[in-house]
FISE-555487 format. One record per residue (C-alpha): residue in three letters; x, y, z. Coordinates in steps of 0.05 Angstrom, whole numbers, plus 5000, padded with zeros to 4 digits. Layout:
FISE-555487
<atom><code>Ala</code><east>X</east><north>Y</north><up>Z</up></atom>
...
This chain:
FISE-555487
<atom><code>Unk</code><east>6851</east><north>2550</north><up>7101</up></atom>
<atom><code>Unk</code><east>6853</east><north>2523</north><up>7173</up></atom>
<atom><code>Unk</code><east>6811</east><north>2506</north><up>7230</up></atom>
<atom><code>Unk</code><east>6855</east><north>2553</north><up>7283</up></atom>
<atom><code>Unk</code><east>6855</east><north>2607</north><up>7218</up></atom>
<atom><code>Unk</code><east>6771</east><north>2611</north><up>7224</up></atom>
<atom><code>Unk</code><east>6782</east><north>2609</north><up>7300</up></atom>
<atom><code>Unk</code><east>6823</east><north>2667</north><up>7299</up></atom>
<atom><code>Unk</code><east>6781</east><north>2708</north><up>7248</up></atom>
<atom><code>Unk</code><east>6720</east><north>2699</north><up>7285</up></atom>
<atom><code>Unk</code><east>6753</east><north>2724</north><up>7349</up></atom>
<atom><code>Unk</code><east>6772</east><north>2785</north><up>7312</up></atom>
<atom><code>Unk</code><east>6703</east><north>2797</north><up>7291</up></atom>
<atom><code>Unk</code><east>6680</east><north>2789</north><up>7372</up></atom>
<atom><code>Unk</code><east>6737</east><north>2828</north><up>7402</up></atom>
<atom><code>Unk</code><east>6746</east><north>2882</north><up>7331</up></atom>
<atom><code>Unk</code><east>6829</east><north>2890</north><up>7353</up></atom>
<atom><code>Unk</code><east>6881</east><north>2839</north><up>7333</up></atom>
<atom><code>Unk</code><east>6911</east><north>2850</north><up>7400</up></atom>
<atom><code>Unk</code><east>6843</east><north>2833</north><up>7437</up></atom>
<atom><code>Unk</code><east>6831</east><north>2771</north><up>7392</up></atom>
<atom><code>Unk</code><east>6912</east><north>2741</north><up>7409</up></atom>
<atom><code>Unk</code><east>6883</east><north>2737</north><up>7481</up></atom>
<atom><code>Unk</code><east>6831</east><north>2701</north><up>7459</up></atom>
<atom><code>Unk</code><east>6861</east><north>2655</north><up>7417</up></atom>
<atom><code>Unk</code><east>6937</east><north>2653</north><up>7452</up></atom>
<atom><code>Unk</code><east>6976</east><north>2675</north><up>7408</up></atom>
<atom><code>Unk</code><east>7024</east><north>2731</north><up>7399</up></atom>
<atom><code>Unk</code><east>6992</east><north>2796</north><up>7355</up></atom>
<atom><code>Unk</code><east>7047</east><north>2785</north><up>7303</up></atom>
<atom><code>Unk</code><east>7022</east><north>2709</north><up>7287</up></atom>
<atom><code>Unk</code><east>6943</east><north>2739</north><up>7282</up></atom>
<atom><code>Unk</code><east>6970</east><north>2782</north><up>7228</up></atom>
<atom><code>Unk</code><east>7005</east><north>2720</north><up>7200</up></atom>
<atom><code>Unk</code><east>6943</east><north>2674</north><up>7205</up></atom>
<atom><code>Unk</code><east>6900</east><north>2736</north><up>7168</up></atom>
<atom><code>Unk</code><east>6951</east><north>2743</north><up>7113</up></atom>
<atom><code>Unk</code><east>6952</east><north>2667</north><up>7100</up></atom>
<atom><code>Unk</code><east>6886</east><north>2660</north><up>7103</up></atom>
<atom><code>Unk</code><east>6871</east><north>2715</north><up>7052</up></atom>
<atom><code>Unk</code><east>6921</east><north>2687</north><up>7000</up></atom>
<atom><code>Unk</code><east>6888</east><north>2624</north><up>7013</up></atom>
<atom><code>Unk</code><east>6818</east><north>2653</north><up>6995</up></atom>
<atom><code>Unk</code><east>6846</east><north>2707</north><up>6941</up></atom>
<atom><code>Unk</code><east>6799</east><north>2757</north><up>6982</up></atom>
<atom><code>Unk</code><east>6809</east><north>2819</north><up>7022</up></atom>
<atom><code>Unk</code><east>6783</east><north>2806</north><up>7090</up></atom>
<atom><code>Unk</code><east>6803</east><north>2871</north><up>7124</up></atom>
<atom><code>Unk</code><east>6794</east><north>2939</north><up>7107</up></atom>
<atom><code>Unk</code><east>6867</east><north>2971</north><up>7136</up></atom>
<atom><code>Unk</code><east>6855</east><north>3039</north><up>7107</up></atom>
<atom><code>Unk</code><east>6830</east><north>3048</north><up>7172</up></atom>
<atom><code>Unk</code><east>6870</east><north>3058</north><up>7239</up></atom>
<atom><code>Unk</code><east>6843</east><north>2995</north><up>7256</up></atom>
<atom><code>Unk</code><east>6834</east><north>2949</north><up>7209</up></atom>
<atom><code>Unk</code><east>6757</east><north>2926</north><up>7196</up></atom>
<atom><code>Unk</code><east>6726</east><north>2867</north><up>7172</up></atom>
<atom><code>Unk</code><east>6702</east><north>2880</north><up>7096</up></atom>
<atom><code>Unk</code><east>6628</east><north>2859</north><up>7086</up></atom>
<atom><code>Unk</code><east>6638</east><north>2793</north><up>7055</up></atom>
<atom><code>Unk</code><east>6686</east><north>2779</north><up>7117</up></atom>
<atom><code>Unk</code><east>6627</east><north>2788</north><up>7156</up></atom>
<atom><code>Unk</code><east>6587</east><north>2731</north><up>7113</up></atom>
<atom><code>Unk</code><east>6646</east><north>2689</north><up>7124</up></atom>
<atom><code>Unk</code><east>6650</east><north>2702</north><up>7192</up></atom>
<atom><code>Unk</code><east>6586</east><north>2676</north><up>7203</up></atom>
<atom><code>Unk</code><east>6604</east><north>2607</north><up>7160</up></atom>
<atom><code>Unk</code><east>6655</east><north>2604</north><up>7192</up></atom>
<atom><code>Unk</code><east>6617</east><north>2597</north><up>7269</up></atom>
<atom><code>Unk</code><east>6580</east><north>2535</north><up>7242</up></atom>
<atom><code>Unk</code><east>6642</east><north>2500</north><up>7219</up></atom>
<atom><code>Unk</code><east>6678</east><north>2511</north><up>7279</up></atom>
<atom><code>Unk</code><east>6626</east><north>2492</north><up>7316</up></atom>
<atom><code>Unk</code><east>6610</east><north>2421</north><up>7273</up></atom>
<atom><code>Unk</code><east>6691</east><north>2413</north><up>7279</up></atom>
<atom><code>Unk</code><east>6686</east><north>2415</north><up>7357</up></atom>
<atom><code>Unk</code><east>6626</east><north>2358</north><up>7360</up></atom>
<atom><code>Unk</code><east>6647</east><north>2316</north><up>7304</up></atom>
<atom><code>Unk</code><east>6670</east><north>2264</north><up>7346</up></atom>
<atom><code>Unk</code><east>6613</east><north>2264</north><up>7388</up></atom>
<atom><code>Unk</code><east>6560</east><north>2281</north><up>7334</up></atom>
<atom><code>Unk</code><east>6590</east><north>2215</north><up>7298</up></atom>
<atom><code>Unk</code><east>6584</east><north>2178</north><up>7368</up></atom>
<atom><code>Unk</code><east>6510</east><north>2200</north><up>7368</up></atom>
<atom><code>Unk</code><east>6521</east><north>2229</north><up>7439</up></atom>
<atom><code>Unk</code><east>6502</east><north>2297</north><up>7424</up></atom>
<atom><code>Unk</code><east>6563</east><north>2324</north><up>7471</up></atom>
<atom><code>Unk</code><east>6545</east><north>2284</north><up>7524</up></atom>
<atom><code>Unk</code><east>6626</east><north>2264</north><up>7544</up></atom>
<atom><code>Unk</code><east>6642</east><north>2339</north><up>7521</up></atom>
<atom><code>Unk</code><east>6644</east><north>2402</north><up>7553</up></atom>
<atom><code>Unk</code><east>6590</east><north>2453</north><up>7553</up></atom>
<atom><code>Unk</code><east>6601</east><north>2520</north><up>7565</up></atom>
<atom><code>Unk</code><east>6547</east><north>2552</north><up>7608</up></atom>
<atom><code>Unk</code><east>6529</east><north>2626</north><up>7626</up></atom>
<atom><code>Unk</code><east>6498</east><north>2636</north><up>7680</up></atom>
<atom><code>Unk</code><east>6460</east><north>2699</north><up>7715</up></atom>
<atom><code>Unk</code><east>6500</east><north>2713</north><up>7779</up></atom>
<atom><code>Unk</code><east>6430</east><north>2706</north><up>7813</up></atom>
<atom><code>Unk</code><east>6435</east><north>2636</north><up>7804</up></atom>
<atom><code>Unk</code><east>6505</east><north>2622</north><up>7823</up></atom>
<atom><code>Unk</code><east>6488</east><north>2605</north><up>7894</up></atom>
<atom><code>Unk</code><east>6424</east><north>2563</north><up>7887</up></atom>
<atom><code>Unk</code><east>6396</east><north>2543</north><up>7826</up></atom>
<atom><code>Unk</code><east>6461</east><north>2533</north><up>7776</up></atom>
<atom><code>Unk</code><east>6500</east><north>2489</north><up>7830</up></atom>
<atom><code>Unk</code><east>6439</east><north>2452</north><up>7843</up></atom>
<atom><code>Unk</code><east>6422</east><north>2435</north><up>7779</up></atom>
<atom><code>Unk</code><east>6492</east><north>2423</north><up>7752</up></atom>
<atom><code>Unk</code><east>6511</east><north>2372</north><up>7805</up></atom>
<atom><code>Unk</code><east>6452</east><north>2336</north><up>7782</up></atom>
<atom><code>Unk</code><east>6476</east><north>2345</north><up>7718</up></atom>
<atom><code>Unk</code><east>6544</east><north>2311</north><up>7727</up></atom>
<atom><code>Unk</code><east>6523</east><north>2249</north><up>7772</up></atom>
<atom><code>Unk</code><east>6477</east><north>2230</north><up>7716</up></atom>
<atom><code>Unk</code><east>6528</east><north>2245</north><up>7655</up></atom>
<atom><code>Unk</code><east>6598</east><north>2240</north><up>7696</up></atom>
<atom><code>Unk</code><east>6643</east><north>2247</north><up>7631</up></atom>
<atom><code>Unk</code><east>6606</east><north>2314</north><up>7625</up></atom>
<atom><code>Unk</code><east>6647</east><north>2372</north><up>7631</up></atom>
<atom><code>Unk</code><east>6619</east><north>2443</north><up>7649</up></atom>
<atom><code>Unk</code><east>6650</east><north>2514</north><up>7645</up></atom>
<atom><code>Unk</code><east>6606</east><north>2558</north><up>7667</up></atom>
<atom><code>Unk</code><east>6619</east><north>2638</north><up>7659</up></atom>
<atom><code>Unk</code><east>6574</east><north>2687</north><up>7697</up></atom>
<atom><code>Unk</code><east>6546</east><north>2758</north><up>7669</up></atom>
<atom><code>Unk</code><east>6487</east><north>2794</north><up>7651</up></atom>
<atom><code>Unk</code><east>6433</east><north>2775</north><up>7611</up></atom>
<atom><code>Unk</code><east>6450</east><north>2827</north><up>7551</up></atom>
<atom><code>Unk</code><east>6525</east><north>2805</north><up>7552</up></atom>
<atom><code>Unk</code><east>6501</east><north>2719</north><up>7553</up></atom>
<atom><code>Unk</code><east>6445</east><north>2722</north><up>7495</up></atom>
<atom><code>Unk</code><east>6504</east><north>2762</north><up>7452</up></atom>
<atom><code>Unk</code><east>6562</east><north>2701</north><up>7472</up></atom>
<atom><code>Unk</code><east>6506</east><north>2648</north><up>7461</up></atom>
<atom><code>Unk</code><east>6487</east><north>2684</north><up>7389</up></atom>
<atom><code>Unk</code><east>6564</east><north>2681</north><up>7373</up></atom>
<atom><code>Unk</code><east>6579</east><north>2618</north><up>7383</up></atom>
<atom><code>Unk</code><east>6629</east><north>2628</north><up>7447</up></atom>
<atom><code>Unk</code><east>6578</east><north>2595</north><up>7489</up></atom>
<atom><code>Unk</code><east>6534</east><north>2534</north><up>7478</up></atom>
<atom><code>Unk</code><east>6477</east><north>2571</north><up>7523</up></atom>
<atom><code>Unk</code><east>6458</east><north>2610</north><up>7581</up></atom>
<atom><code>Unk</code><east>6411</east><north>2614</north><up>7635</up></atom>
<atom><code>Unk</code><east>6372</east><north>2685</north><up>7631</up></atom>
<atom><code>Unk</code><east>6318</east><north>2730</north><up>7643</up></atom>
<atom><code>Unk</code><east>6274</east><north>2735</north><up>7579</up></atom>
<atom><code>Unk</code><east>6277</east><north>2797</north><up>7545</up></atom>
<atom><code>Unk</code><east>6232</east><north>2841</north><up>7509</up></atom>
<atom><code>Unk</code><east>6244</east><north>2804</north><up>7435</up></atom>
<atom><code>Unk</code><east>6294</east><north>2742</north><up>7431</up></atom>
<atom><code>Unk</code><east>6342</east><north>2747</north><up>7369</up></atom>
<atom><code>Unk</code><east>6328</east><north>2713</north><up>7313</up></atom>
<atom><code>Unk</code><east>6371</east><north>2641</north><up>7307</up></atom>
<atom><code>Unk</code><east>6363</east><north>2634</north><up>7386</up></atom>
<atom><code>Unk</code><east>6314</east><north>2590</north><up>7434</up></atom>
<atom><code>Unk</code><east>6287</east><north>2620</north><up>7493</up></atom>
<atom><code>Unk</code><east>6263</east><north>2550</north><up>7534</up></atom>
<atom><code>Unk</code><east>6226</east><north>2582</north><up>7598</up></atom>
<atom><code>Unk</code><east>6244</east><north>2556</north><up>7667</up></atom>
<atom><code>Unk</code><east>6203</east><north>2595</north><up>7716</up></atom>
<atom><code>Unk</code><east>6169</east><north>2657</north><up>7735</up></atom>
<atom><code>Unk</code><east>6209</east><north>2693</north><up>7801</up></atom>
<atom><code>Unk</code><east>6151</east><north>2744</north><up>7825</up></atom>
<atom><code>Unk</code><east>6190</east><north>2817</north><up>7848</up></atom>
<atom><code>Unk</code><east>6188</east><north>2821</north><up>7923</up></atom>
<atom><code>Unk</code><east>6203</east><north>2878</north><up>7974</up></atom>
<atom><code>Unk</code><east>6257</east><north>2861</north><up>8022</up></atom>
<atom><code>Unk</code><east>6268</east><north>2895</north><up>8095</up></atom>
<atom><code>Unk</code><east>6307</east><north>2878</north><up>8152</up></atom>
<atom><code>Unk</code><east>6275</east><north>2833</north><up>8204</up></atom>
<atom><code>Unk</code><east>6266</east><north>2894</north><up>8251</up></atom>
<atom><code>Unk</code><east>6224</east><north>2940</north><up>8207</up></atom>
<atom><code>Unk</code><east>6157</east><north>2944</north><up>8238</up></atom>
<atom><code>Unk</code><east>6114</east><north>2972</north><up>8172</up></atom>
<atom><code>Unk</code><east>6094</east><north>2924</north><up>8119</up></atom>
<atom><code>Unk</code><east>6065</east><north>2973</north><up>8069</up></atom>
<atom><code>Unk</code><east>6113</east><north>2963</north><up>8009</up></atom>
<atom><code>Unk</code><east>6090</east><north>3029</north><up>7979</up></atom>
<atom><code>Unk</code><east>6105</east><north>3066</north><up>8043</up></atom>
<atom><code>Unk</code><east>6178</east><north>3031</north><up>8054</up></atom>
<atom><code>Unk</code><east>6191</east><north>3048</north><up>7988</up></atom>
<atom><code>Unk</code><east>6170</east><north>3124</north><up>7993</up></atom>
<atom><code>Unk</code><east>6200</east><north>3130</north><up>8069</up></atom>
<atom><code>Unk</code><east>6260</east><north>3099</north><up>8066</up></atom>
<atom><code>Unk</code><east>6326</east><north>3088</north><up>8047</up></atom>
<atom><code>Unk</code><east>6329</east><north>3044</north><up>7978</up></atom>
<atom><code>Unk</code><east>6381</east><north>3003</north><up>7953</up></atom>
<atom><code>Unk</code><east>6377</east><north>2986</north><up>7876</up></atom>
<atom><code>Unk</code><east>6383</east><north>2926</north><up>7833</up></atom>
<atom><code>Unk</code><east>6445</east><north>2935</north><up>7775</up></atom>
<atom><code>Unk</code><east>6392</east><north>2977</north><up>7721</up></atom>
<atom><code>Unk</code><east>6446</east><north>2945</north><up>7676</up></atom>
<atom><code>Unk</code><east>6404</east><north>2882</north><up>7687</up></atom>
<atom><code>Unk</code><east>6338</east><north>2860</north><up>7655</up></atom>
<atom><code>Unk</code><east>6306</east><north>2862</north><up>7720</up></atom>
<atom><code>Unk</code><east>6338</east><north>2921</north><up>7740</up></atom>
<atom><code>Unk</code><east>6296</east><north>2949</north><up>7683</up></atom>
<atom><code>Unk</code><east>6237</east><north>2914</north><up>7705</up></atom>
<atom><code>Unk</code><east>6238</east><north>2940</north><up>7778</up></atom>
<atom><code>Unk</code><east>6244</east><north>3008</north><up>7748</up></atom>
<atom><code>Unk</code><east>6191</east><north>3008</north><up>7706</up></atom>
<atom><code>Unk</code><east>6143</east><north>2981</north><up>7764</up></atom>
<atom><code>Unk</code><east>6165</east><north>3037</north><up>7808</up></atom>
<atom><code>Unk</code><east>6157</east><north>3089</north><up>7758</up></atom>
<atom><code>Unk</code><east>6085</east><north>3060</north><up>7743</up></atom>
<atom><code>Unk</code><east>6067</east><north>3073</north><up>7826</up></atom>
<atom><code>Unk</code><east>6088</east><north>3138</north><up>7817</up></atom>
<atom><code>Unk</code><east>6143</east><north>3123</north><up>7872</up></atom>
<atom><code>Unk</code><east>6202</east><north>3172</north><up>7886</up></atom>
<atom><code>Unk</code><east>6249</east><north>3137</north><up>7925</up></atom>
<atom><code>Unk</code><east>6310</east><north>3154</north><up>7962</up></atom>
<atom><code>Unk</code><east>6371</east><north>3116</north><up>7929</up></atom>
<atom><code>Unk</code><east>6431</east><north>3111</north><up>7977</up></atom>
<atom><code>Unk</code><east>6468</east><north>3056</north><up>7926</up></atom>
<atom><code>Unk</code><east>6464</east><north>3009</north><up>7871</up></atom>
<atom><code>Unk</code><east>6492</east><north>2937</north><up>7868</up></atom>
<atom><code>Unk</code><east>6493</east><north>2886</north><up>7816</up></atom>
<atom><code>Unk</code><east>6498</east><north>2827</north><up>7872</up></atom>
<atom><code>Unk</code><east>6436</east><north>2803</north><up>7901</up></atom>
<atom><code>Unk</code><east>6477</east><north>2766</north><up>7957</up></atom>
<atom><code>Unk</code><east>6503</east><north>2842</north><up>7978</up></atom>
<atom><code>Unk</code><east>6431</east><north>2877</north><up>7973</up></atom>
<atom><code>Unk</code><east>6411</east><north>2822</north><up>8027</up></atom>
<atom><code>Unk</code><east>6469</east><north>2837</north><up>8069</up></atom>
<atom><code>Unk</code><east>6456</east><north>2911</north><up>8060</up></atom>
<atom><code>Unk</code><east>6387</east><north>2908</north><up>8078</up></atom>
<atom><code>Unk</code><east>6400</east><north>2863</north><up>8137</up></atom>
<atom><code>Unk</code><east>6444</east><north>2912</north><up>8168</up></atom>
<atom><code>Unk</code><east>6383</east><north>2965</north><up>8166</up></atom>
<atom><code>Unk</code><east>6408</east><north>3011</north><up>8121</up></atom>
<atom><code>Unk</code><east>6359</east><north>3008</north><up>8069</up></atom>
<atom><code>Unk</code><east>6300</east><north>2965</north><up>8030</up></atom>
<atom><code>Unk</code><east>6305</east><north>2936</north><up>7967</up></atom>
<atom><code>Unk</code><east>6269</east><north>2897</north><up>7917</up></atom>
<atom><code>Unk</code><east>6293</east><north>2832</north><up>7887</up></atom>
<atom><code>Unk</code><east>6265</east><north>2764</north><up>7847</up></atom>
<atom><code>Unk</code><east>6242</east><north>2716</north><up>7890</up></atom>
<atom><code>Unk</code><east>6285</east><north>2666</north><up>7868</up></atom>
<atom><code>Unk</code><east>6262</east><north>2593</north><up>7849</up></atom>
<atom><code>Unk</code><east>6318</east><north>2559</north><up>7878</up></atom>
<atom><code>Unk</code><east>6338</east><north>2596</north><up>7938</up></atom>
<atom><code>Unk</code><east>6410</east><north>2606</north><up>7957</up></atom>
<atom><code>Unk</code><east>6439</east><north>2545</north><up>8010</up></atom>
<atom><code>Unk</code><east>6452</east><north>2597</north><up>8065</up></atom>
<atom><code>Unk</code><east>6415</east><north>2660</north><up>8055</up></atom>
<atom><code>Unk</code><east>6417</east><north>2719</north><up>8099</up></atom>
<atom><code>Unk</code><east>6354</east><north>2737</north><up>8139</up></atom>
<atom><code>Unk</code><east>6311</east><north>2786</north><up>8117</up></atom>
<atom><code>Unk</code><east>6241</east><north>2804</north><up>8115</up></atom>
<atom><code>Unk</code><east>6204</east><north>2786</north><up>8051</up></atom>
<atom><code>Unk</code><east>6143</east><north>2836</north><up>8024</up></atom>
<atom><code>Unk</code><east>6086</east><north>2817</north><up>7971</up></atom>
<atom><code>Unk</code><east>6083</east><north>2878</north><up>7926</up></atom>
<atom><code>Unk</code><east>6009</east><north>2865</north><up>7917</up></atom>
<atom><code>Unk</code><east>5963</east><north>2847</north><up>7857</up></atom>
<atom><code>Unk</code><east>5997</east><north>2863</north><up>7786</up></atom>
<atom><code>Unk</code><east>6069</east><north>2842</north><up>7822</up></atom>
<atom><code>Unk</code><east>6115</east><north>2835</north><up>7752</up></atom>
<atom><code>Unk</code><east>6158</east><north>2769</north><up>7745</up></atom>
<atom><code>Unk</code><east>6224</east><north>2762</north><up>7712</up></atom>
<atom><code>Unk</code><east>6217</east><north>2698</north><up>7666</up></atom>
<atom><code>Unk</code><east>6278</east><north>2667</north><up>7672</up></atom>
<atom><code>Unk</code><east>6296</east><north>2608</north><up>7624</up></atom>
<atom><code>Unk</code><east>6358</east><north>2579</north><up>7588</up></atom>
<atom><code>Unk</code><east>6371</east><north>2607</north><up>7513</up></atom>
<atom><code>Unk</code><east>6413</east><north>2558</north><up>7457</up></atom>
<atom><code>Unk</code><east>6417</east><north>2576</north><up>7381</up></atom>
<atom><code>Unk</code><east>6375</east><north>2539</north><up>7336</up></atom>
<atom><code>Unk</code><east>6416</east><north>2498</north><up>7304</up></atom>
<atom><code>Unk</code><east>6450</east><north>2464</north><up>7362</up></atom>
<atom><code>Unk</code><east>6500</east><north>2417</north><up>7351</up></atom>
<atom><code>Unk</code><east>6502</east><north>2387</north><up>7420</up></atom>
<atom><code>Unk</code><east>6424</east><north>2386</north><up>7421</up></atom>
<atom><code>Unk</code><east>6422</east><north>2330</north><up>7475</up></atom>
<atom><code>Unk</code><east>6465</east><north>2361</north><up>7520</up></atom>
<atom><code>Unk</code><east>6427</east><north>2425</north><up>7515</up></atom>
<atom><code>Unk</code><east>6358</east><north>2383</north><up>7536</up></atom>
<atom><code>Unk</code><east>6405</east><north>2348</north><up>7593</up></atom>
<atom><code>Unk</code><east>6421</east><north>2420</north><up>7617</up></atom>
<atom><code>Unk</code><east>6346</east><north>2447</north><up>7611</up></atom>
<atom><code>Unk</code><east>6315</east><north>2376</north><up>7645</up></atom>
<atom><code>Unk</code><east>6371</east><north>2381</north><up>7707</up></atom>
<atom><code>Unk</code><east>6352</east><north>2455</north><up>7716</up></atom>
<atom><code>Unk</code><east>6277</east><north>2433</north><up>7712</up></atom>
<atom><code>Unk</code><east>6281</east><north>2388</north><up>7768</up></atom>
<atom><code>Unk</code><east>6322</east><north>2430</north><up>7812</up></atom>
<atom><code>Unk</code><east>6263</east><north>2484</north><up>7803</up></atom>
<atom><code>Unk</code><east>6207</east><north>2432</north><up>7819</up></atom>
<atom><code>Unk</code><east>6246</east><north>2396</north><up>7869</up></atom>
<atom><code>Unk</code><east>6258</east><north>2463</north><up>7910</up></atom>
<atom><code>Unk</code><east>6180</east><north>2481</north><up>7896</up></atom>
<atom><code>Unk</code><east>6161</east><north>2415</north><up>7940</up></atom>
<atom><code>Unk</code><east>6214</east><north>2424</north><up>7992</up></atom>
């Protein structure tokens, strides 16, 4: 049994194809089904079920599978476990909500890397859903989010701020009723994909608001620009870092009882690269308090 034979089983159980998990692992699909067979000589265990069309991962796979995360993961930070550096001359992988790739995330991070320079950072965008579910298996070390409803167990939600919902309109609109933009004109919603998406909904559905949707985007950056160009309002987080160039628009209160997306970073329990993780969560900290006294 091998290192690169767990890493290879575990991508199997996150992609369910052979053929998905040789992307993953770069390899061809013939040497995945060489890796599998090896490996389940080696253990004197059937790992797959192949009666199937595609073969599935038998139910003490699974229980391997999940062993198998926490070696991987203590193989990748011996070094630096041994070094006492918690990861701190490694690489962390980072998701990030696209909401913060213009402002807070850049920010932060460049903080991040002056203070630590033999840091190195990958950082993958997505949505909230899709980063808690990469964090919980292990492909990323954590994830800057929007708090949902219940955190899985084995994961640390670490809050960063509260970003208030907020009614934009271009800079000519005359009425500053948000109830009355909302029922009157054109509206342009966030991705419902997205936690806040969700959010927005529910608040609208609790005025009792029909609105008038002309289109739905998942990029904040392009809901600016589209309301901007007066075709529509929308309404957005008011985000705690704000983006370096930002496109004018007007910005709405929604009144008393506005709902705030929490957003915050989320790491698994047990951690191997715990000090990097606090490095992370103090630079993104200060970028959020430093843009609060600007």
């Amino acid at each position: 049994m091998t290192i690169r034979q767990l890493r290879t089983l575990v991508a199997i159980a996150d992609t369910n194809t052979f053929s998905a998990a040789a992307n993953v692992v770069h390899v061809t699909h013939a040497a995945v089904s060489q890796q599998m067979q090896a490996l389940e000589a080696d253990l004197g265990i059937g790992l797959f079920d192949r009666s199937t069309r595609t073969p599935e991962l038998t139910p003490v796979a699974h229980k391997i599978v999940a062993k198998a995360r926490r070696l991987i993961e203590e193989y990748d930070n011996l070094v630096h476990s041994a070094l006492g550096d918690g990861g701190l001359a490694g690489t962390i992988t980072l998701g990030a909500l696209r909401t913060t790739l213009t402002g807070l995330t850049p920010k932060a991070m460049s903080t991040l890397t002056a203070k630590f320079p033999e840091m190195r950072l990958h950082i993958r965008p997505g949505l909230t859903a899709a980063l808690f579910l990469d964090v919980e298996r292990g492909s990323l070390d954590a994830a800057i989010v929007v708090k949902p409803n219940l955190v899985p167990s084995g994961l640390v939600f670490r809050e960063l701020a509260k970003e208030p919902l907020q009614l934009i309109a271009s800079v000519d609109e005359t009425e500053h009723n948000p109830l009355k933009l909302l029922r009157t004109r054109p509206f342009i919603r966030y991705d419902r994909n997205a936690v806040v998406g969700t959010l927005i909904d529910n608040w609208i559905s609790s005025k009792r608001i029909q609105v008038s949707e002309t289109m739905e985007l998942d990029s904040p950056e392009a809901i600016a620009s589209m309301v901007h160009a007066g075709l529509g309002v929308s309404i957005v987080p008011d985000l705690a870092v704000k983006p370096i160039d930002t496109v004018p628009v007007k910005r709405i209160s929604l009144g008393t009882g506005t709902p705030s997306r929490i957003l915050g970073l989320v790491h698994r329990e047990n951690q191997v690269k715990k000090r990097a993780i606090d490095a992370v969560f103090d630079a993104l900290s200060h970028a959020i308090q430093t843009s609060a006294s600007d």
